[in-house]
C-alpha positions as a LaTeX table, in Angstrom:
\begin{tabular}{lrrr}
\hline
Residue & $x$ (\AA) & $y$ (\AA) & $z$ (\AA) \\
\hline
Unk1 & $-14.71$ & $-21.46$ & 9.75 \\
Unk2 & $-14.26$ & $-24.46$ & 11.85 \\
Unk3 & $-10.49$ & $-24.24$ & 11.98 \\
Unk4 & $-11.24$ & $-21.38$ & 14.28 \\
Unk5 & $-14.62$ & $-22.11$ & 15.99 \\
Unk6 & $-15.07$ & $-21.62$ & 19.48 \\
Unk7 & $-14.40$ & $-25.15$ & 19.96 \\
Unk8 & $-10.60$ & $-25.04$ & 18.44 \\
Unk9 & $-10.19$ & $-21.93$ & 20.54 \\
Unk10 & $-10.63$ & $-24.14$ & 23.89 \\
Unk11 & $-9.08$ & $-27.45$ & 22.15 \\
Unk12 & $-5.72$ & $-25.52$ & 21.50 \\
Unk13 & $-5.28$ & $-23.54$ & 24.55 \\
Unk14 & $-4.90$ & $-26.96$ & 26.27 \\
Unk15 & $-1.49$ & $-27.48$ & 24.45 \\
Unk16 & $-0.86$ & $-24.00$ & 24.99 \\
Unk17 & $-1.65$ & $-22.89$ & 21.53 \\
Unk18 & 1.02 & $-24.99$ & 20.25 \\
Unk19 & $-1.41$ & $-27.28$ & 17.45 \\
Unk20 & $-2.48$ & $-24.96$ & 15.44 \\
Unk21 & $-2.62$ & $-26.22$ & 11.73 \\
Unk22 & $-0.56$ & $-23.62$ & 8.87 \\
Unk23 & $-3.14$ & $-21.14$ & 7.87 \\
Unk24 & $-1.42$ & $-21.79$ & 4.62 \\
Unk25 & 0.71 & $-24.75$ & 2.95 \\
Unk26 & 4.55 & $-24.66$ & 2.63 \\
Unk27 & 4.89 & $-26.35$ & $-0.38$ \\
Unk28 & 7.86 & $-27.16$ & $-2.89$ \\
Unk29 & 7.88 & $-25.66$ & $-6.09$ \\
Unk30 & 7.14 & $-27.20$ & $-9.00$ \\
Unk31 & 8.55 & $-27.04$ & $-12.64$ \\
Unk32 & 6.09 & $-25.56$ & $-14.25$ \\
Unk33 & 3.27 & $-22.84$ & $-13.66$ \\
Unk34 & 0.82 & $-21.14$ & $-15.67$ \\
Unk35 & 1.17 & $-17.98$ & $-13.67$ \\
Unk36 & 3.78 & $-17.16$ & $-11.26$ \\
Unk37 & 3.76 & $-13.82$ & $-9.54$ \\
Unk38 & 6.85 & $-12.53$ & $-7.74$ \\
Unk39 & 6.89 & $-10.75$ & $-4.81$ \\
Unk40 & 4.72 & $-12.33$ & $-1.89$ \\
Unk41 & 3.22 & $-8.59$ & $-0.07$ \\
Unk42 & $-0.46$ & $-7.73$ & $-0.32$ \\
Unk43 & $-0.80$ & $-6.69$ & $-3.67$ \\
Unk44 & 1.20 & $-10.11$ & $-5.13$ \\
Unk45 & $-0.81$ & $-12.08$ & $-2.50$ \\
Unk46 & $-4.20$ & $-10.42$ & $-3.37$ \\
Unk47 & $-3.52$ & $-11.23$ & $-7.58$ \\
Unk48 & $-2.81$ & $-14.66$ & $-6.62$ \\
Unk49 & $-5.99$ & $-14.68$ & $-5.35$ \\
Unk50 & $-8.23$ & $-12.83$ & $-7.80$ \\
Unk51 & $-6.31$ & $-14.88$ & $-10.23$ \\
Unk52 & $-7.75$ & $-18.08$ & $-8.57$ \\
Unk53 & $-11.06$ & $-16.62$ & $-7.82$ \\
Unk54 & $-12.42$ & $-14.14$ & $-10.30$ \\
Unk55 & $-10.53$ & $-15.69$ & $-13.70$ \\
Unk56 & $-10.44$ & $-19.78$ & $-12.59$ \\
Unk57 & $-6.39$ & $-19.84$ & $-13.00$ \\
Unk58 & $-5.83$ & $-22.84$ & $-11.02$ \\
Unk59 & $-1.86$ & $-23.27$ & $-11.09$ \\
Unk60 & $-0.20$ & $-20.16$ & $-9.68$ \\
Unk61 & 3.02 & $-19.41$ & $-7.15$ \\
Unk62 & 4.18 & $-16.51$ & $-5.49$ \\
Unk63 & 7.23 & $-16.53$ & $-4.95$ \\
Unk64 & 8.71 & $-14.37$ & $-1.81$ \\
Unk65 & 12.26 & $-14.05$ & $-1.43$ \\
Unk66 & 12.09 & $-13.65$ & 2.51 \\
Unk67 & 9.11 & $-14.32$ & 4.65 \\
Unk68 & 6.06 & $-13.66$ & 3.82 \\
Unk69 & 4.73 & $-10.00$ & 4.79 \\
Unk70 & 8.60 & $-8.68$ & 5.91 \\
Unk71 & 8.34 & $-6.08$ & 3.30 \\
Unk72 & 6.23 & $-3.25$ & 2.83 \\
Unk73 & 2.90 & $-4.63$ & 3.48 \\
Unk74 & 4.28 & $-4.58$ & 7.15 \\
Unk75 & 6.52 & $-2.02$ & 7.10 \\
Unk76 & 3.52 & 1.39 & 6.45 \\
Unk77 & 1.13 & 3.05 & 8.33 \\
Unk78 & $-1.67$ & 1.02 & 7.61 \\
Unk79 & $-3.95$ & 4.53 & 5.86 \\
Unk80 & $-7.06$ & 3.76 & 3.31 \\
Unk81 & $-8.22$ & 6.38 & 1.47 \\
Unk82 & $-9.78$ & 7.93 & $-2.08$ \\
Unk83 & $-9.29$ & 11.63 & $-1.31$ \\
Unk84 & $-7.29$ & 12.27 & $-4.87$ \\
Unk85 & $-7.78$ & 14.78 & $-7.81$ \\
Unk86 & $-7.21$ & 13.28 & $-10.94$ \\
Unk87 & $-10.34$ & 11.34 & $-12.16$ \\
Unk88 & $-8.53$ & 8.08 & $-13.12$ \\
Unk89 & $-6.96$ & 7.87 & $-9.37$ \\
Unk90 & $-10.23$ & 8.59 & $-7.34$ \\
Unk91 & $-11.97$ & 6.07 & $-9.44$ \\
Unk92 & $-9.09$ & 3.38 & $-8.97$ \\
Unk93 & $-8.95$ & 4.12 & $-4.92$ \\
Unk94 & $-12.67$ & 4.34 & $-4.26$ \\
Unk95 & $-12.71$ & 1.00 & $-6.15$ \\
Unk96 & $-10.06$ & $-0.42$ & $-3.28$ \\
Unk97 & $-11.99$ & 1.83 & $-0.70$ \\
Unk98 & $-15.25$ & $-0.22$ & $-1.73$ \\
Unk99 & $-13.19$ & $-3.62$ & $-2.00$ \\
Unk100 & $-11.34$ & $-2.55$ & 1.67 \\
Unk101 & $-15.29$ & $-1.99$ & 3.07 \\
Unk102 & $-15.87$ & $-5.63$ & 1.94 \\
Unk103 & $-12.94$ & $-7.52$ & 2.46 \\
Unk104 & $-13.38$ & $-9.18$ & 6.21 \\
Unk105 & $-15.88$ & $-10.97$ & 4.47 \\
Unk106 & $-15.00$ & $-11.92$ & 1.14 \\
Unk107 & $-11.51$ & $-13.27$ & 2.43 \\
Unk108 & $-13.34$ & $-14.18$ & 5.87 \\
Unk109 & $-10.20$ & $-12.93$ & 8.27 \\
Unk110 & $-10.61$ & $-9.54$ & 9.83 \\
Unk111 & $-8.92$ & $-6.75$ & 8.29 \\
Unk112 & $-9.10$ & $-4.56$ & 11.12 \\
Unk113 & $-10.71$ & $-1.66$ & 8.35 \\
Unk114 & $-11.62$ & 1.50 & 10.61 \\
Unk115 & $-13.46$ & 4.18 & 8.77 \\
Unk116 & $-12.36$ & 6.71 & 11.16 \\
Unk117 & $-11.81$ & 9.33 & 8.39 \\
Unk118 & $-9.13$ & 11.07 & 6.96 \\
Unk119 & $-8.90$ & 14.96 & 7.67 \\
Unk120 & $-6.26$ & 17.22 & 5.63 \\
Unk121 & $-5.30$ & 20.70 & 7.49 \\
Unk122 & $-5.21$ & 23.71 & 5.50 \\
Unk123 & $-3.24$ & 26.61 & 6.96 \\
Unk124 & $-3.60$ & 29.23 & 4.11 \\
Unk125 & $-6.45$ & 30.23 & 2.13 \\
Unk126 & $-5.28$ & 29.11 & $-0.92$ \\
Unk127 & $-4.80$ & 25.63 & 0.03 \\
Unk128 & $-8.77$ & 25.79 & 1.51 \\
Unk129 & $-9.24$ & 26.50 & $-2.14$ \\
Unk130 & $-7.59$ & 23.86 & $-3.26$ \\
Unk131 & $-9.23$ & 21.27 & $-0.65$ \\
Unk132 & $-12.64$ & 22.49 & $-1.95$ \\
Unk133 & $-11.77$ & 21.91 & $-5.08$ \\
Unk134 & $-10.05$ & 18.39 & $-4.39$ \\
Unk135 & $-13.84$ & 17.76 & $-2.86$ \\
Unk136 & $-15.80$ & 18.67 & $-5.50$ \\
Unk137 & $-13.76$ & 16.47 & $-7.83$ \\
Unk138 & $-14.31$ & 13.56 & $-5.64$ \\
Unk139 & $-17.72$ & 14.04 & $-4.90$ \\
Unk140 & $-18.22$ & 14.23 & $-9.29$ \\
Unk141 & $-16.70$ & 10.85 & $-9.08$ \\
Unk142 & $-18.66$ & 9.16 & $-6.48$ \\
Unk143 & $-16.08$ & 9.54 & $-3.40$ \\
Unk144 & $-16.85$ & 11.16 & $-0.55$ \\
Unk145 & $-15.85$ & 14.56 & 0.82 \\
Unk146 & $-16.66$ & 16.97 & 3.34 \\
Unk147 & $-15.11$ & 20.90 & 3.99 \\
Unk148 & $-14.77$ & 21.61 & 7.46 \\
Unk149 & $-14.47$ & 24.86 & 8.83 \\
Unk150 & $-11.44$ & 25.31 & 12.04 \\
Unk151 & $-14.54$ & 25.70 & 14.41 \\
Unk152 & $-15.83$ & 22.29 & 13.45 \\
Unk153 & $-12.09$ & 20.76 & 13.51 \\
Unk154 & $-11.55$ & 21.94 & 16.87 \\
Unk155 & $-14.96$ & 20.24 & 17.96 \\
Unk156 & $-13.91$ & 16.87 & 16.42 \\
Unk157 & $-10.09$ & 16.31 & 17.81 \\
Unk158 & $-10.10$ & 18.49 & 21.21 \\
Unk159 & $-6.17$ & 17.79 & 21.10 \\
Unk160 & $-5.37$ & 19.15 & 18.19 \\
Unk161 & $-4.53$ & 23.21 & 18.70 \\
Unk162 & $-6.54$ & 25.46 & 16.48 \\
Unk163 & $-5.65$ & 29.10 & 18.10 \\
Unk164 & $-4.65$ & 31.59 & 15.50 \\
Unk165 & $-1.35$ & 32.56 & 17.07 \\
Unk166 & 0.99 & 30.11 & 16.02 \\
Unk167 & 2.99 & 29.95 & 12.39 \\
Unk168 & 0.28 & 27.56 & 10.75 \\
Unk169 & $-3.31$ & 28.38 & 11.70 \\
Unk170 & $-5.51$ & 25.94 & 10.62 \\
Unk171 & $-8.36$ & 27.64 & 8.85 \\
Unk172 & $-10.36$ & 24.52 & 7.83 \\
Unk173 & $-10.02$ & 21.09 & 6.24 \\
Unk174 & $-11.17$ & 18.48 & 3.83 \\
Unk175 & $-12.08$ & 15.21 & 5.40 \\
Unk176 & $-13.43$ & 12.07 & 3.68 \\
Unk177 & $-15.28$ & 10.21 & 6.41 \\
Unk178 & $-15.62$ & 6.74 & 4.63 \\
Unk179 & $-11.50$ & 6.90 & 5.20 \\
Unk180 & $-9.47$ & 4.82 & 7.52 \\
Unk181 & $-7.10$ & 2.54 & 8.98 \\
Unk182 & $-6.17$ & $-1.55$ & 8.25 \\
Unk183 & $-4.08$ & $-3.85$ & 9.84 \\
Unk184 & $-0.98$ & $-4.44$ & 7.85 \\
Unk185 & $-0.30$ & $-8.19$ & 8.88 \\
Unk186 & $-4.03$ & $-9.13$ & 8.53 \\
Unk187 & $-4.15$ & $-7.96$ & 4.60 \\
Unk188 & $-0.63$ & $-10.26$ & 3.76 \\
Unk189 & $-2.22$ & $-12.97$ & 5.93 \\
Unk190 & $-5.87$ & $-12.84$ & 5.08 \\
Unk191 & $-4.36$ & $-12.78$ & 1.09 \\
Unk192 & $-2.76$ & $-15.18$ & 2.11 \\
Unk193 & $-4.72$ & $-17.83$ & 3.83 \\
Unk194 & $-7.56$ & $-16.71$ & 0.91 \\
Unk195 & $-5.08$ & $-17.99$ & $-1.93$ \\
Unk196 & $-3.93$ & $-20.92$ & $-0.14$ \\
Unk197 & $-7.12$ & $-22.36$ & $-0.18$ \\
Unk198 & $-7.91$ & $-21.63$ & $-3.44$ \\
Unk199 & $-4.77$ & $-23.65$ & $-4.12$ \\
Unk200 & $-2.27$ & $-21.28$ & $-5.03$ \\
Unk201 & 1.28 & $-22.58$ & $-4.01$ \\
Unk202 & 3.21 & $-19.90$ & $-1.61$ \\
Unk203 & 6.22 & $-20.13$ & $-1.69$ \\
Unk204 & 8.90 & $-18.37$ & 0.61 \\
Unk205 & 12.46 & $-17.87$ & 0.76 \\
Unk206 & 12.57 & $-17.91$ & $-3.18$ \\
Unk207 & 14.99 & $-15.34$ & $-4.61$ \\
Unk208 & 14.65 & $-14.85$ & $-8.15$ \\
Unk209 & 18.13 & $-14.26$ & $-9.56$ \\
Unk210 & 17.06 & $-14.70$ & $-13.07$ \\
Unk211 & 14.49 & $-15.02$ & $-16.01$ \\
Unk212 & 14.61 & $-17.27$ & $-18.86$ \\
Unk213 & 13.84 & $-16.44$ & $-22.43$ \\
Unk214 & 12.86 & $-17.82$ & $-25.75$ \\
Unk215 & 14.13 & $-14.45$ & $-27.49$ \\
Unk216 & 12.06 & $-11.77$ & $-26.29$ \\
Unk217 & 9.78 & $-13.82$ & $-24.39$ \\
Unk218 & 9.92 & $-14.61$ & $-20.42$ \\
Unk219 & 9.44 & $-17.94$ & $-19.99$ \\
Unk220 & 10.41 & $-18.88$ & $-16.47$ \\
Unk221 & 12.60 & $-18.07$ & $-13.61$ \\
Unk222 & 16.17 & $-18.90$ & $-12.06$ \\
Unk223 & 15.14 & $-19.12$ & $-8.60$ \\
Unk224 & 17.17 & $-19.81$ & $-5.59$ \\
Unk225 & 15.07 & $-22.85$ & $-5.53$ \\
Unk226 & 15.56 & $-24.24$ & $-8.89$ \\
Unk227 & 14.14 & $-23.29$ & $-12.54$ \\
Unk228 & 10.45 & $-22.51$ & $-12.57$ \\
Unk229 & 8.94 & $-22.33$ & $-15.85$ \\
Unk230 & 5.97 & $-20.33$ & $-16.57$ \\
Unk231 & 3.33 & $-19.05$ & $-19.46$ \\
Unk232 & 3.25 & $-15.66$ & $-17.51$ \\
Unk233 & 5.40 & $-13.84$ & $-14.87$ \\
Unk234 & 4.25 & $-10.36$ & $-13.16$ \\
Unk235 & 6.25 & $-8.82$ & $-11.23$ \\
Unk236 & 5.12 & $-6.78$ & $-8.08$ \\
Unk237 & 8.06 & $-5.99$ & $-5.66$ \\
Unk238 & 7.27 & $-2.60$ & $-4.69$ \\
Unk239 & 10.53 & $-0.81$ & $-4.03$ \\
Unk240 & 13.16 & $-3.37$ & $-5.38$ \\
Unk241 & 11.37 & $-3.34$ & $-8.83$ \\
Unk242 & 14.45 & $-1.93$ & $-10.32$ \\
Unk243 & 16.42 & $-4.85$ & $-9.31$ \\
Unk244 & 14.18 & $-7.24$ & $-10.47$ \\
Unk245 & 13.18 & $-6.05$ & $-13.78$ \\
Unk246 & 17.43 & $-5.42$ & $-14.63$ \\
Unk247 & 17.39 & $-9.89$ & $-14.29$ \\
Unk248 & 15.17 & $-9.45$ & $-17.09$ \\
Unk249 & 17.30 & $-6.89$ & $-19.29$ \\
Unk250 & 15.41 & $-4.28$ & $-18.74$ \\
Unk251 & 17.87 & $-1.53$ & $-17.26$ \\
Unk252 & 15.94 & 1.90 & $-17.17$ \\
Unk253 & 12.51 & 2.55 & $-15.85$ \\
Unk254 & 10.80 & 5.50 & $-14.96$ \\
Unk255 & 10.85 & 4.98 & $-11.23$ \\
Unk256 & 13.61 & 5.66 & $-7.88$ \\
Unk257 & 13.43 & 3.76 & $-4.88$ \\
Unk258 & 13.74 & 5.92 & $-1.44$ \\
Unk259 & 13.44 & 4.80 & 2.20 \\
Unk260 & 9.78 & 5.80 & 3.40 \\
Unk261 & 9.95 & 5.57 & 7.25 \\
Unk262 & 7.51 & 5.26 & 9.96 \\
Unk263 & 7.61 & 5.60 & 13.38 \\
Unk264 & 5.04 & 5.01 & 16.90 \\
Unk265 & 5.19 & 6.33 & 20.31 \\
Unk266 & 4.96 & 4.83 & 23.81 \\
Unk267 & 1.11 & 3.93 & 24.32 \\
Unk268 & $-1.35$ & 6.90 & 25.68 \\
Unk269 & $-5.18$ & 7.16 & 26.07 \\
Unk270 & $-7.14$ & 8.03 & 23.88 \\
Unk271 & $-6.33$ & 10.98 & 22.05 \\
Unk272 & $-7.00$ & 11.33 & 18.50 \\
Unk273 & $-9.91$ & 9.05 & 16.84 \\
Unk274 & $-8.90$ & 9.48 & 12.90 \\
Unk275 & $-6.50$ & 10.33 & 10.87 \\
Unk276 & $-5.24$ & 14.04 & 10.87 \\
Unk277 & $-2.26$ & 15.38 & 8.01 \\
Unk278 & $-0.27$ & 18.69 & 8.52 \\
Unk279 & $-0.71$ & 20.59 & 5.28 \\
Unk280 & 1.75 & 22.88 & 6.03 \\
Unk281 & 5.06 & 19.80 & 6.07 \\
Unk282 & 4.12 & 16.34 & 5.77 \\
Unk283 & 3.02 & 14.68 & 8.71 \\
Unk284 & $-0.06$ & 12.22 & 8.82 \\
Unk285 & $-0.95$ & 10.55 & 12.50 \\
Unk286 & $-3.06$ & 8.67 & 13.37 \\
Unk287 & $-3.98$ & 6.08 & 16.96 \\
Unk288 & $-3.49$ & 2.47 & 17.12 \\
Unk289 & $-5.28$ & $-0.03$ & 19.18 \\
Unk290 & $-2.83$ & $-0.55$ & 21.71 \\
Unk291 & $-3.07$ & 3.61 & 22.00 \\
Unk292 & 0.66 & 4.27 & 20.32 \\
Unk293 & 0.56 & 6.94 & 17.93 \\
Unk294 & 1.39 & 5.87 & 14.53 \\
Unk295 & 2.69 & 8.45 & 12.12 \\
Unk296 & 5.37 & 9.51 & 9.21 \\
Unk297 & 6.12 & 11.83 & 6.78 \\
Unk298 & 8.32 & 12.73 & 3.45 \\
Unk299 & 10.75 & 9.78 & 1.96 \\
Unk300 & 14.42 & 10.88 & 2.58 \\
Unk301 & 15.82 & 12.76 & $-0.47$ \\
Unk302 & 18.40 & 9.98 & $-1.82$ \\
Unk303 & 17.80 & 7.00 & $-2.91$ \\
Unk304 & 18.38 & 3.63 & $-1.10$ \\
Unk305 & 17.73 & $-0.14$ & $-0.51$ \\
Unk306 & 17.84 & 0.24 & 3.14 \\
Unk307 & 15.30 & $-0.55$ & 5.39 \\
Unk308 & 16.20 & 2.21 & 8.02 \\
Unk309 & 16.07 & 6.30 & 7.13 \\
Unk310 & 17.97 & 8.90 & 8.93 \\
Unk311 & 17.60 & 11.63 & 11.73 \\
Unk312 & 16.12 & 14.52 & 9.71 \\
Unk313 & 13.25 & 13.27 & 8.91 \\
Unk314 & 12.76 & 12.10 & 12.53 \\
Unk315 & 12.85 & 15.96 & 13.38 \\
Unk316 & 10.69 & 16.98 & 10.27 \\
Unk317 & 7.83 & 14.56 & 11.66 \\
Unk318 & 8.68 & 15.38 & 15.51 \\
Unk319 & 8.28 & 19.01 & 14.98 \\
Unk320 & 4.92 & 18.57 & 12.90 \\
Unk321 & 3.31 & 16.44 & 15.25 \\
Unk322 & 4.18 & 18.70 & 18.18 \\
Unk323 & 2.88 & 21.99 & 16.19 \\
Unk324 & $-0.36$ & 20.14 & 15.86 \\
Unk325 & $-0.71$ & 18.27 & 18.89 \\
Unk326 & 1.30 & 20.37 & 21.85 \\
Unk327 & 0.40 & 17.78 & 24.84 \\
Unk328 & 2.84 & 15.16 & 22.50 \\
Unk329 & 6.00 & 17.04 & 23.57 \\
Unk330 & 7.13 & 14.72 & 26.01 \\
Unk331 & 5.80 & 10.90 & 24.43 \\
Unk332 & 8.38 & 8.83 & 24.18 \\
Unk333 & 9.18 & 7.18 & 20.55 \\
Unk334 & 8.95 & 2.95 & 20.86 \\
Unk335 & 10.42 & 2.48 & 17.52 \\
Unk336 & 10.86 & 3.11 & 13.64 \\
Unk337 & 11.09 & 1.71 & 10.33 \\
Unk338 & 11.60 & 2.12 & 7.29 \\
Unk339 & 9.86 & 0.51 & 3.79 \\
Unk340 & 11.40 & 0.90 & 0.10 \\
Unk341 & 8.96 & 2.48 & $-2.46$ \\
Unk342 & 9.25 & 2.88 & $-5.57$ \\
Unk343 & 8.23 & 6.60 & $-6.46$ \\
Unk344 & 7.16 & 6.74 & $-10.24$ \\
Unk345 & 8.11 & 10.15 & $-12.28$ \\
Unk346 & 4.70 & 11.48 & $-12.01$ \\
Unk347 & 3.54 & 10.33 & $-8.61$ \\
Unk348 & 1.14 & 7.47 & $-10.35$ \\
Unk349 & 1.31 & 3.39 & $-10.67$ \\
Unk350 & 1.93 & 1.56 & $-13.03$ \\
Unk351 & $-0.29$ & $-2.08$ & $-14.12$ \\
Unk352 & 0.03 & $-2.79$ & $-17.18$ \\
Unk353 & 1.00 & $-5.64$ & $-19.43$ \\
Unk354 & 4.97 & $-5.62$ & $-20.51$ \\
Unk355 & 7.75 & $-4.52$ & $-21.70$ \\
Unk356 & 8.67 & $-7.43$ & $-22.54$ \\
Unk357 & 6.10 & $-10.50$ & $-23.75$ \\
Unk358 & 4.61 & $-13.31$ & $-21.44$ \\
Unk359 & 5.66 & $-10.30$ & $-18.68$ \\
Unk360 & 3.57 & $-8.01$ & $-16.42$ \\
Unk361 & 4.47 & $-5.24$ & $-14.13$ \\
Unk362 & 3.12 & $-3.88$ & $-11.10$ \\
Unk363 & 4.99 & $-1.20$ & $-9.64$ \\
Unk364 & 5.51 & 2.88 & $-9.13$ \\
Unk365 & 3.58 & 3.51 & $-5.87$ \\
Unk366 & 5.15 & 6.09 & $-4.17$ \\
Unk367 & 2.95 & 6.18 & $-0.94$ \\
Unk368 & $-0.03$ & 4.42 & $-2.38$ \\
Unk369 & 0.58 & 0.84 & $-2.40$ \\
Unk370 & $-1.23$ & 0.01 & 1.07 \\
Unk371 & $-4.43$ & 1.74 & 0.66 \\
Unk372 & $-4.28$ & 0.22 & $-3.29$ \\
Unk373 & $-3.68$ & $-3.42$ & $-2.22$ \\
Unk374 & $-7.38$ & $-4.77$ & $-3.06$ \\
Unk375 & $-7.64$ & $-2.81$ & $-6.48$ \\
Unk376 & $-4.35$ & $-3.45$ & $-7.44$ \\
Unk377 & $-4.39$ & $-7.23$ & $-6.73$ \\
Unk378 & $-7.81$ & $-7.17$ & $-8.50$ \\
Unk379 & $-6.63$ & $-5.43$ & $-11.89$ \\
Unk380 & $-3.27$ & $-7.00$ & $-11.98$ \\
Unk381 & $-4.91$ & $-10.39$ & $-12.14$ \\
Unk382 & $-7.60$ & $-9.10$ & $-14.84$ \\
Unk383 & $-4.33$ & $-7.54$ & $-16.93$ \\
Unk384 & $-2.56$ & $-11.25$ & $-16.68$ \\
Unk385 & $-5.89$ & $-13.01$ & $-17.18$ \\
Unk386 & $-7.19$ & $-10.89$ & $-20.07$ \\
Unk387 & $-3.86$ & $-9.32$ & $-22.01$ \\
Unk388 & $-5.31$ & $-6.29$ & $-21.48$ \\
Unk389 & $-5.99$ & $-3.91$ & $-18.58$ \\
Unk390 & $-8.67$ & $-3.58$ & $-16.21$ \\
Unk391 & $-10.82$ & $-0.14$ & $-17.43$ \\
Unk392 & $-9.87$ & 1.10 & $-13.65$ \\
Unk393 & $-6.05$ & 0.89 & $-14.95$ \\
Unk394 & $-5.84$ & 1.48 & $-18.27$ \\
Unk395 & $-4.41$ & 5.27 & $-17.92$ \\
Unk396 & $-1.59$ & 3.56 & $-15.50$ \\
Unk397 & 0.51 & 2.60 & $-18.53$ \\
Unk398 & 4.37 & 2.27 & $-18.99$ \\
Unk399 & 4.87 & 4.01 & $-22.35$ \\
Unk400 & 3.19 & 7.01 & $-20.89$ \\
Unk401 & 6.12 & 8.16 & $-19.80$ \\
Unk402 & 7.22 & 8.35 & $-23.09$ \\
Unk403 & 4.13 & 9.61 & $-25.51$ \\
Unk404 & 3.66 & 12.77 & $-22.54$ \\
Unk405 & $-0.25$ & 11.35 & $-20.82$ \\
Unk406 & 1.31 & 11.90 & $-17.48$ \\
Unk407 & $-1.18$ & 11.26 & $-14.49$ \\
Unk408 & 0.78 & 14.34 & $-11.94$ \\
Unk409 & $-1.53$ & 14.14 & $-8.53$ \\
Unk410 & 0.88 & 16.60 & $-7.31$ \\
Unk411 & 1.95 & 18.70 & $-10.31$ \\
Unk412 & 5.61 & 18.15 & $-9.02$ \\
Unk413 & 6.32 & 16.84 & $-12.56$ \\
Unk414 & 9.17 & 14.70 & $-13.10$ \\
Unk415 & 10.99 & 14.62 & $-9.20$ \\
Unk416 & 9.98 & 11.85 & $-7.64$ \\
Unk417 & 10.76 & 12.40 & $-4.67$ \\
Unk418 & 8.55 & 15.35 & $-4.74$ \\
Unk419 & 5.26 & 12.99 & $-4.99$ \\
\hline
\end{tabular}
């Protein structure tokens, strides 16, 4: 675009970059909205827009309660990927993995999507099994999936050790090549800019601290801001879901929110060109740009609003990285963080129309939500638009909880924090 051409490029950087038009609007609220989605990240962003796009809904807000992209959608470690079991996932995340391959272009800002591939150790024969059978059920639905045996591993990532004599060998791996890496702040701003110009109002530093009903039915907002009426509300704010949905009346839902927290080291050459998980903990790694070493690991085992985690699961992730990559011992860590998701009972989302009418939920990702924003952005918004869900998420219902068609990935049953 010609906002920035070549020509704006050398036009700005005489005023030292300092002219630079919004790459979105900062408008005021208004009273009344047909659609107003709460909770400004990617997937709230990407609805908005789909909503606009796709289904012709021309007066939408999102409203953000901070500024926009200071929650999760900047706060993971930026991993796309379809390598699931269960049918109904692998068809929703290749979906987002085909959506993710064409997303530069559709929202015309660059995503920063690396197919680098995603490789899962196996350190015990049975879990080879269960890779090649993970594979196979991919590969029936149309994802792709490769076994690789510890001689190829060692060939791809020289740095990773492979010898035998350690307490996890690696004996092989399942790797899905068409797997990668995003940029977290390009998906909330690319949404973002994308919406804006297909006039949806974005609106941040908007709390909601209340809904307002005719009975049964939502019918606006107390905002922070003022009353915002609306024909339709969903709601899609990841790990304070809980919190939101009580404003509503609704006090018990079948998700907890833990800290998930992240972590990168002091910048290094090139080391390790995709993404590599320890199957014997939980550890997944993988390289930025700048050459830090992105990585993280389990959610601490209590729940929490903070935005910060605690020191055991900076050893858990220390010692995994170290057991599979030796030469790390002495890195330095730059810094950590720490996200709220909302971990659902059986380690699945939930899109789906409800509980209450003229209301619409999007919530129970666990680790998920990045990878899911495109997909989930694009069903939410057929779910509001249509009353009904998108075929790709009609299994990720709320009253299955309660009529027993669980979706367990992990066949952890009811822990979440197990997920």
């Amino acid at each position: 675009m010609s906002d920035y051409s070549a020509f704006s490029l050398l036009k700005n950087a005489f005023s030292g970059h300092r002219n630079w038009k919004s790459a979105w609007r900062k408008p005021e609220p208004r009273e009344n909205y047909e659609v107003v989605i709460i909770g400004g990240g990617g997937h709230g962003l990407a609805t908005a827009y789909y909503l606009a796009k796709i289904y012709g809904v021309r007066n939408i807000a999102v409203l953000e309660k901070g500024n926009l992209g200071g929650g999760n959608v900047g706060r993971n470690t930026t991993i796309v990927r379809s390598n699931y079991l269960l049918p109904a996932n692998i068809r929703f995340y290749e979906y987002s993995m085909k959506l993710w391959e064409g997303l530069s272009r559709e929202i015309n800002y660059n995503v920063m999507f690396s197919q680098r591939g995603v490789l899962n150790l196996a350190h015990t024969p049975g879990q080879l099994d269960e890779y090649a059978r993970r594979g196979n059920a991919m590969l029936m639905e149309g994802a792709d999936a490769e076994l690789l045996s510890r001689e190829e591993i060692s060939r791809r990532i020289p740095g990773l050790y492979t010898g035998q004599d350690t307490r996890f060998p690696i004996l092989g791996g399942l790797n899905q090549p068409r797997a990668g890496t995003a940029r977290h702040d390009a998906i909330a701003w690319g949404y973002a800019r994308a919406a804006d110009r297909q006039g949806v109002d974005i609106i941040e530093n908007c709390e909601v601290i209340g809904f307002i009903k005719d009975g049964d039915t939502v019918t606006g907002l107390n905002t922070t801001r003022g009353e915002i009426s609306a024909a339709k509300v969903g709601v899609s704010v990841a790990g304070s879901t809980s919190n939101v949905m009580k404003l509503a009346g609704i006090d018990k839902l079948p998700i907890e929110s833990h800290v998930l927290q992240a972590f990168v080291t002091e910048p290094l050459k090139p080391l390790i060109d995709t993404v590599v998980t320890f199957g014997a903990g939980h550890l997944y790694i993988s390289q930025s740009d700048k050459g830090g070493l992105v990585f993280g690991g389990d959610v601490d085992g209590y729940n929490s609003y903070a935005q910060r985690g605690n020191l055991p699961i900076f050893e858990h992730v220390a010692a995994a990285a170290v057991t599979m990559f030796p030469n790390l011992s002495r890195l330095r860590l730059l810094r950590n963080w720490g996200g709220i998701v909302d971990m659902s009972m059986d380690g699945s989302p939930i899109i789906c129309k409800g509980p209450l009418p003229g209301l619409y939920l999007n919530a129970g990702w666990c680790y998920g939500g990045f990878k899911a924003t495109p997909a989930a952005g694009h069903c939410f918004a057929h779910t509001i638009a249509k009353d009904e869900p998108h075929e790709l998420n009609s299994k990720y219902t709320l009253d299955r909880f309660f009529n027993g068609n669980e979706l367990d990935e992990n066949g952890t049953g009811p822990i979440p924090a197990l997920h």
